[in-house]
C-alpha positions in Angstrom: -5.4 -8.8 3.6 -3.3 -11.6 1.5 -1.7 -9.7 -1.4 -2.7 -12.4 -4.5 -0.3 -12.5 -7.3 -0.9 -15.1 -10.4 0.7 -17.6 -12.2 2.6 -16.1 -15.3 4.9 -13.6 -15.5 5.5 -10.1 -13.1 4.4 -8.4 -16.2 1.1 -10.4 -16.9 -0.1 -9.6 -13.5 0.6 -5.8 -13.7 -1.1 -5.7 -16.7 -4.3 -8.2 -15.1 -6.6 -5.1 -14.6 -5.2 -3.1 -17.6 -4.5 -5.5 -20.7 -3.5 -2.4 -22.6 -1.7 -0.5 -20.4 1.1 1.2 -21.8 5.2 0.6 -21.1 5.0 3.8 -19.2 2.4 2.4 -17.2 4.0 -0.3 -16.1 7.2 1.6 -15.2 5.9 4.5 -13.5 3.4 1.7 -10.9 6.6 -0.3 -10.3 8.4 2.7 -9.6 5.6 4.7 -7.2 5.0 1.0 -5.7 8.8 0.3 -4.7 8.9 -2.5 -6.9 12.1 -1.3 -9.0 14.9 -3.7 -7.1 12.2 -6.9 -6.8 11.5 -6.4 -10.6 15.3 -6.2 -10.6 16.5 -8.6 -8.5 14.0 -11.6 -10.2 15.5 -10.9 -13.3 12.5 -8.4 -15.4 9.4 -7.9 -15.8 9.1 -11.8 -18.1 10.3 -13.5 -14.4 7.8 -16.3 -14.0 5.7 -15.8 -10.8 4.5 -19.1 -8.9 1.2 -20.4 -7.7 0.1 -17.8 -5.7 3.4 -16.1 -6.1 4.8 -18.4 -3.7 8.5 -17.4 -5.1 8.3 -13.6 -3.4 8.1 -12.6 0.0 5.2 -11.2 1.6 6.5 -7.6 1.3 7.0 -8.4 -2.3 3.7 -9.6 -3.0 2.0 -6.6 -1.5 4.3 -4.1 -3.3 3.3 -5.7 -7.0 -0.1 -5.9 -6.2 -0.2 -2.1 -5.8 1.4 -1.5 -9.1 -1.2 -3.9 -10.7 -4.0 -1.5 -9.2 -1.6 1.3 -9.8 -1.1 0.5 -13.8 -4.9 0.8 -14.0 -4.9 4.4 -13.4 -7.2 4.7 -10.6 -9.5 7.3 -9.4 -9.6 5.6 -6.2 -7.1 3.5 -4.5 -8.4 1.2 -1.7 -5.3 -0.2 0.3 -6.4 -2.4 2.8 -3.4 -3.4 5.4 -1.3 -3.3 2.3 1.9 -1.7 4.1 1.6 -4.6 7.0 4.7 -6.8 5.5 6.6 -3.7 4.4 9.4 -2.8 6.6 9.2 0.8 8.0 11.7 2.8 5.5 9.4 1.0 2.4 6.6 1.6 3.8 7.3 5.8 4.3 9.0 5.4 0.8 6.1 4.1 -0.3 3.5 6.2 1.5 5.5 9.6 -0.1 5.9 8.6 -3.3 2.0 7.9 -3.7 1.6 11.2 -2.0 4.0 13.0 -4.5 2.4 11.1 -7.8 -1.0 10.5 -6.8 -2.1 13.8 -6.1 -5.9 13.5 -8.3 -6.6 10.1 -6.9 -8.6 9.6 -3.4 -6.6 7.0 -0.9 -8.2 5.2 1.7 -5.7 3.2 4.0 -6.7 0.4 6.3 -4.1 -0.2 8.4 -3.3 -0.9 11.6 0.3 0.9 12.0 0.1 4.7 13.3 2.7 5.3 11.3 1.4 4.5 8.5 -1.5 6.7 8.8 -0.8 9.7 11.1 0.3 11.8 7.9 -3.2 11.1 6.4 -5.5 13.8 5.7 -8.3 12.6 7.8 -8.3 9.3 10.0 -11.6 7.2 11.2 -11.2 5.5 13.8 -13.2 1.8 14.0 -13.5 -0.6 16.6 -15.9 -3.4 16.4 -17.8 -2.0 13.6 -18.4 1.3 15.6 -17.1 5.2 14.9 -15.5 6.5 17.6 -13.5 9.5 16.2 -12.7 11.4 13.2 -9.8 13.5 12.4 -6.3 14.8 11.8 -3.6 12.4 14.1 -2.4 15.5 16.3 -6.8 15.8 17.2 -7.6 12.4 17.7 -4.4 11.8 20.1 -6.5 14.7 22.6 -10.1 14.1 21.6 -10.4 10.0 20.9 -9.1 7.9 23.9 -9.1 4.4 22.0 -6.9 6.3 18.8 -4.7 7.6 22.1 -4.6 4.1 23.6 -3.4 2.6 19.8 -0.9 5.3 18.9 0.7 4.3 23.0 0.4 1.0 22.2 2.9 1.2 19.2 5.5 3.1 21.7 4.4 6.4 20.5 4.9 9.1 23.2 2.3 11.4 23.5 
């Protein structure tokens, strides 16, 4: 999905689904989202963000757009293909830190990188609109031939 980021400032759209949310917030979602060096490097949290925050990179976009939905607290956390621009060290940095700091909130990842969901509690696997196997990564690689054909597919040896 297309990460959306507003015109304003990177501080006005962390704060878009939590007016009220507090400094520590804001600090602790730009920290579990990875979003400490683009916050950084763009000069604080009153940089102005662009149109459709044409000014960041794709990565970027998707990594402030989790600490906006991050600042809110959630019980649940939908992330649908929001790891797909993130390089692979981000996106495990990313992955462990919700892991570590997220511990009462129920994830559900979309995503169509193995690696970004073999460590996941339970996988369901999809394909056109269907079920075709449910389970830990090390299962589904025996028991579901299309998760098996994905995983080798991504140069993963099985």
């Amino acid at each position: 999905q297309n990460p959306t980021l507003f015109t304003g400032t990177i501080e006005s759209n962390l704060r878009f689904g939590k007016k009220d949310a507090s400094e520590e917030e804001i600090k602790r979602a730009i920290e579990i989202s990875q979003s400490s060096e683009t916050v950084k490097v763009k000069g604080g949290l009153q940089s102005y963000v662009n149109r459709d925050g044409s000014n960041f990179s794709g990565g970027q976009k998707q990594r402030l757009t989790i600490a906006r939905a991050l600042a809110k607290s959630p019980k649940i956390l939908i992330l649908d293909d929001a790891f797909s621009a993130l390089d692979f060290k981000t996106d495990y940095q990313l992955r462990k830190a919700l892991n570590e700091n997220l511990k009462n909130v129920d994830i559900f990842i979309v995503s169509q990188r193995v690696s970004t969901i073999k460590n996941c509690d339970e996988i369901v696997v999809l394909d056109k609109g269907r079920i075709h196997g449910v389970g830990k990564h090390e299962e589904l690689t025996k028991t579901c031939k299309i998760y098996r054909e994905f995983c080798q597919s991504q140069g993963m040896k099985l």
